[in-house]
C-alpha positions in Angstrom: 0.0 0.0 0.0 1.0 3.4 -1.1 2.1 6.7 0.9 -1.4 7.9 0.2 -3.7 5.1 -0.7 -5.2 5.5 -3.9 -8.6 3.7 -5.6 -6.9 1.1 -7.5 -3.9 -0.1 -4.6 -7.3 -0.1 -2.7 -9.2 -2.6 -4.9 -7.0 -4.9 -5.3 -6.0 -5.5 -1.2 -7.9 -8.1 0.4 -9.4 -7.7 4.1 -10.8 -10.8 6.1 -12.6 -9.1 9.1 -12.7 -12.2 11.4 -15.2 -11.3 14.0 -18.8 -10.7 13.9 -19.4 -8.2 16.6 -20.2 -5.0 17.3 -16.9 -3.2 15.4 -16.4 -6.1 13.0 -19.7 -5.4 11.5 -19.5 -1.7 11.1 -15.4 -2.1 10.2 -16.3 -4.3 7.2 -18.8 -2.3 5.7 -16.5 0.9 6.0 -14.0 -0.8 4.7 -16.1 -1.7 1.6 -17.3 1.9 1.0 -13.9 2.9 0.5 -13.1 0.2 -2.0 -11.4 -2.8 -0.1 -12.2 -6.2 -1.0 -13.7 -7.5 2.1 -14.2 -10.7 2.9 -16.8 -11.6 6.2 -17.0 -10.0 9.2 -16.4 -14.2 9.7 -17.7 -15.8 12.9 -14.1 -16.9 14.8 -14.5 -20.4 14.2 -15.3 -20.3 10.4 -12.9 -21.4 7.5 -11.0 -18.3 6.6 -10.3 -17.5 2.6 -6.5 -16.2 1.2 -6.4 -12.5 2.2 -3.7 -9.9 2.1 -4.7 -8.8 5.4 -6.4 -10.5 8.3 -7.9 -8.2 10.7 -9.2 -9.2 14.0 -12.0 -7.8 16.0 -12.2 -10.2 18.7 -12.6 -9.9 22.5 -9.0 -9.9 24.1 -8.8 -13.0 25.7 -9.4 -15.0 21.9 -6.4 -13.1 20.0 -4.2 -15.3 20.6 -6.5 -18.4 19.2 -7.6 -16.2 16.7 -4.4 -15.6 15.9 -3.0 -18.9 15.2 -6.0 -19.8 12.9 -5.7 -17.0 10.6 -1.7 -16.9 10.3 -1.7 -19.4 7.8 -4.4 -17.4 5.6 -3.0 -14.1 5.7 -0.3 -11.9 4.8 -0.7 -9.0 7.2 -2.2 -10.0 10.5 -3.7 -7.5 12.9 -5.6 -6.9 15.4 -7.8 -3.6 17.1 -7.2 -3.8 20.4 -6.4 -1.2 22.8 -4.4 -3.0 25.2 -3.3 -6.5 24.0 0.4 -6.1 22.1 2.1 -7.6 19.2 2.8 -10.9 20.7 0.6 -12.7 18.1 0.0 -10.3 15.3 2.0 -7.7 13.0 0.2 -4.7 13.6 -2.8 -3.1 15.4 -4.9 -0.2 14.6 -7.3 0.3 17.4 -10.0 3.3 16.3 -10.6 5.6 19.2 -14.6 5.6 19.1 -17.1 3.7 20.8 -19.2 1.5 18.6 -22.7 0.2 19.0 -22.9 -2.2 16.2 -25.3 0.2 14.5 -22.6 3.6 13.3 -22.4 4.1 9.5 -18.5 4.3 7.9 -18.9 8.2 9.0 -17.8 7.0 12.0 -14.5 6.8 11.5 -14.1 10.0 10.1 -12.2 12.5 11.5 -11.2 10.1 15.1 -7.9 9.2 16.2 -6.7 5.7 15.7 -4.0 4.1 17.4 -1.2 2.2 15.2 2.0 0.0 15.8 3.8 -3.1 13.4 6.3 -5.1 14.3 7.9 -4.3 11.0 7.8 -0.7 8.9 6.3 -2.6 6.7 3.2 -3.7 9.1 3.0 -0.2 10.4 2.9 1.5 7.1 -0.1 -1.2 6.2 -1.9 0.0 9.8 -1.7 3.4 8.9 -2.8 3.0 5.8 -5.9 1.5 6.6 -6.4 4.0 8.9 -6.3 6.7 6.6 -8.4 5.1 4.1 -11.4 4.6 6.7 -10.9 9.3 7.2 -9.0 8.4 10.3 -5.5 10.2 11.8 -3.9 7.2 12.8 -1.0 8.1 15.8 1.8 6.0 17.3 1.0 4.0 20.9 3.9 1.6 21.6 3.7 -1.5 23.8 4.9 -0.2 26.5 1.9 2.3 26.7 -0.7 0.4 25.5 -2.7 -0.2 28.4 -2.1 3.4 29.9 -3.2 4.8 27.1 -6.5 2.0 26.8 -6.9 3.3 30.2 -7.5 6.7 29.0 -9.9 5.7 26.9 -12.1 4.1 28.7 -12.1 6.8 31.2 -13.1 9.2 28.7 -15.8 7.0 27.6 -17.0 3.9 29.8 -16.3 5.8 33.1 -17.9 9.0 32.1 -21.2 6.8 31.1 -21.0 6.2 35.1 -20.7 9.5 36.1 -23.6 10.2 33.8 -25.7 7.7 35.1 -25.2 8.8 38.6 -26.4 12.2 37.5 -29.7 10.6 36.3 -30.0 9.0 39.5 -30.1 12.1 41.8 -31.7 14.0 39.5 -35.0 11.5 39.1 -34.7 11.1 43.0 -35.0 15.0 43.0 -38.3 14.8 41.2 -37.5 15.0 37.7 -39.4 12.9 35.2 -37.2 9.7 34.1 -38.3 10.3 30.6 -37.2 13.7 30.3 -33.8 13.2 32.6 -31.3 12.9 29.4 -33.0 15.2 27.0 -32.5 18.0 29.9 -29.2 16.8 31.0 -27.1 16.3 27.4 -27.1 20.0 26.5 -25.3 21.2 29.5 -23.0 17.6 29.1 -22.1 18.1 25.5 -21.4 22.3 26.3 -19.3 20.6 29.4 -17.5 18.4 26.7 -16.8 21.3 24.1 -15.4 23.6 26.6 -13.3 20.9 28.0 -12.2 20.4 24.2 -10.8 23.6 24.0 -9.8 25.1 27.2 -8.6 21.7 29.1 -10.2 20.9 32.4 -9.2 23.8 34.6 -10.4 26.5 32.5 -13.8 24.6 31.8 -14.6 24.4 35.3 -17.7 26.5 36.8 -19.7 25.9 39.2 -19.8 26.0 43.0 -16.7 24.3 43.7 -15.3 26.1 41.0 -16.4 29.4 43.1 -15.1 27.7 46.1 -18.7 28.0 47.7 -18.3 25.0 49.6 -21.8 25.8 51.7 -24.0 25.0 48.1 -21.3 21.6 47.8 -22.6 20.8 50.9 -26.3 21.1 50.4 -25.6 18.7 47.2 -23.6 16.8 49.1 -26.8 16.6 52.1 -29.6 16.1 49.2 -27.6 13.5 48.1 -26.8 11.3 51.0 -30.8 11.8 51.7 -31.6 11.4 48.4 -29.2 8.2 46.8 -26.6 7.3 49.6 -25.2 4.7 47.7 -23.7 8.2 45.6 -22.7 9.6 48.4 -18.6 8.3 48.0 -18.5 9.0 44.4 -20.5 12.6 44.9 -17.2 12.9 47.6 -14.7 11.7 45.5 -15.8 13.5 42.6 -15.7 16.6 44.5 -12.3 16.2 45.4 -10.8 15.7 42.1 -12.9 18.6 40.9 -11.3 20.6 43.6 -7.6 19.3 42.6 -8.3 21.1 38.9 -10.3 24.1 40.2 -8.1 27.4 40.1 -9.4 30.5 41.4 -12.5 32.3 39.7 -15.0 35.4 40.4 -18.5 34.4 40.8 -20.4 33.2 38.1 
């Protein structure tokens, strides 16, 4: 594959997608729109045709197995984990997105993805597939693989608890369940766009941001009332906010 991948290098590589779930799915059809020959999503256990690349959207645990299965089918074998290295593979692009099963190829357009290869050669093929999918592919090493996996799932997975917390208290503080998320998002997605640009200490308001601990403490009362199982993370919460707050006027 080419510097910049072009229609007909495209056309002519052959992609197995081994794995039926939620990203193999939605990785084979993008791949397809942009003019791959794609072969499955295949089902792990299924015999696997001749492709120039194998790429596998397993759960961790079944790379390995995975692994050995494909070898002898494939040219170029990867893998998309975010955490698992290059023991059993030649490369890895892992997109940074969380998938449903459901996304259109859009989805990959414009995210980050995270590359490595074992060989320049298996690297150059990882980010080229990333670019070809409207992805900025970036280097994570195996030494950082699982820090930076890490950040990724607190950015996404552990943010989806925090959110779900704030649905808690606020239906416990009388607000209709089916109306919780519609009123919450637009404050959560203004959060997220501040956040974007300024960074976390900038983006902070609020009352801990004014250091008017009194209104954190009627939260803090309304909530142990309200959902004491909250209560520590309501705490602990508060105490990281107040490690990133720097001084503000009221607001």
């Amino acid at each position: 594959m080419s510097t910049s991948p072009d229609a007909p290098e495209i056309s002519r590589t052959t992609v197995a997608v081994i794995g039926a779930g939620r990203l193999g799915g939605v990785l084979a059809n993008a791949l397809k729109q942009v003019g791959f020959t794609v072969r499955g999503p295949f089902r792990r256990h299924e015999q696997l045709p001749a492709s120039d690349i194998a790429l596998l959207c397993v759960p961790d645990a079944e790379i390995s197995t995975a692994a050995r299965n494909a070898r002898p089918h494939a040219t170029l074998l990867g893998h998309v984990s975010g955490t698992t290295p290059l023991d059993d593979v030649d490369f890895s692009m892992h997109p940074l997105q969380t998938f449903t099963g459901t996304e259109t190829p859009e989805v990959f357009h414009g995210i980050g993805a995270a590359i490595a290869g074992r060989t320049p050669h298996a690297a150059h093929a990882a980010d080229q597939l990333a670019r070809a999918l409207g992805a900025h592919p970036f280097h994570v090493d195996d030494a950082h693989r699982a820090g930076y996996h890490a950040a990724a799932s607190i950015a996404s997975n552990l943010v989806l608890t925090v959110l779900d917390a704030a649905e808690q208290v606020a239906r416990a503080s009388g607000i209709r369940s089916d109306q919780v998320r519609e009123l919450l998002a637009p404050l959560v997605t203004r959060t997220v766009e501040n956040w974007r640009t300024h960074g976390a200490s900038a983006a902070l308001t609020g009352p801990i941001a004014r250091g008017d601990e009194q209104t954190v403490a009627r939260q803090r009362e309304a909530t142990s009332q309200q959902t004491p199982a909250l209560l520590p993370l309501f705490d602990q919460l508060c105490d990281s906010a107040r490690t990133i707050a720097t001084p503000k006027g009221s607001a």
